[in-house]
C-alpha positions in Angstrom: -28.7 -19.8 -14.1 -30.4 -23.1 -12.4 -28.4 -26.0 -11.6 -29.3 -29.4 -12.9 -29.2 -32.6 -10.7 -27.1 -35.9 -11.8 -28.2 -38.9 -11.8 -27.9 -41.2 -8.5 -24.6 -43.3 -9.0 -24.2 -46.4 -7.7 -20.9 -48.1 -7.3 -19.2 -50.5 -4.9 -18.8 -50.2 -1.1 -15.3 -50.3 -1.7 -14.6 -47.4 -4.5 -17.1 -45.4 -2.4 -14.9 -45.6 0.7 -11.3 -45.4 -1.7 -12.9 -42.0 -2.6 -13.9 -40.7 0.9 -10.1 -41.8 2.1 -8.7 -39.5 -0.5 -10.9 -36.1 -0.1 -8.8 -33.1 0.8 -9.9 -31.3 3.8 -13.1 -29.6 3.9 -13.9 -31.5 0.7 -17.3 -33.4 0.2 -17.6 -36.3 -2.1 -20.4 -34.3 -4.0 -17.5 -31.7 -4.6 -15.2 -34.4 -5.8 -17.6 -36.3 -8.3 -18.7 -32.7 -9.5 -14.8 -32.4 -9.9 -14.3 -35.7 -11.5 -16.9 -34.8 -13.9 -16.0 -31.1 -15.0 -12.2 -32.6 -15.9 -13.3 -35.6 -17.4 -15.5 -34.1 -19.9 -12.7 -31.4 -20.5 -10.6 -34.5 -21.0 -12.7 -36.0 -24.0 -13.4 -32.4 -25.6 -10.1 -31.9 -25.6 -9.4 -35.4 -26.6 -12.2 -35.0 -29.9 -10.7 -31.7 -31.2 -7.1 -33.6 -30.8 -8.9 -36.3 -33.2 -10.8 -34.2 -35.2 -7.3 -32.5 -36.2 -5.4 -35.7 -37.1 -7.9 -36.8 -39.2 -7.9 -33.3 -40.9 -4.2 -34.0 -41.6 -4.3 -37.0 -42.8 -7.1 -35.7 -45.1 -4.9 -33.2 -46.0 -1.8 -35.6 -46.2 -3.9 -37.7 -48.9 -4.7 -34.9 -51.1 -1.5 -32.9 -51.4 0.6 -36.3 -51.1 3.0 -34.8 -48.5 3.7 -37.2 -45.8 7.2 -36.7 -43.2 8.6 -39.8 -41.6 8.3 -39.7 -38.0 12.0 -39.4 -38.0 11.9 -35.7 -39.7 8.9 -35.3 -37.4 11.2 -36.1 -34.3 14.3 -34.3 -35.5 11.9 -30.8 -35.7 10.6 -31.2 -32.1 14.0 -31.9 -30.9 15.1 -28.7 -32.4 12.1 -26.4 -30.9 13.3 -28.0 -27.6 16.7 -27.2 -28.1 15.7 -23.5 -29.2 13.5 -23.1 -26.5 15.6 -24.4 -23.9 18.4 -22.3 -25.3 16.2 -18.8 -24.8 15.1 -20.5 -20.9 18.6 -20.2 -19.8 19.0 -16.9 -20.9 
């Protein structure tokens, strides 16, 4: 497969230098924007699907007129973090 080139990016002295301070060891700053990148655009995919199901549900919400409150909403996760809790300790 070929690789692709980024564009140049320009930024201040001063975030350039806050990034080199924080590179692991053995690490280049072309490794660490490539990293940067890759989790950031996981991020907003991740973030759109997240989105594109909560408008589904409200979708669905209007058409079947079911709504919870967020209280039965909360009172269900605090019981599949009891239960699972429960089955950790065993």
């Amino acid at each position: 497969m070929k690789t692709a080139t980024m564009p140049a990016l320009r930024v201040e002295p001063e975030l350039r230098q806050a990034a080199e301070e924080i590179l692991r060891p053995g690490e280049t700053l072309s490794a660490f924007v490539e990293d940067s990148l890759r989790r950031n655009v996981e991020f907003r995919r991740v973030q759109q699907e997240f989105i594109a199901r909560g408008l589904a549900s409200r979708d669905d919400a209007k058409k079947s007129g079911v709504y919870f409150s967020s209280e039965e909403v909360l009172q269900e996760l605090d019981s599949i973090l009891a239960s699972t809790k429960k089955k950790a300790r065993k």
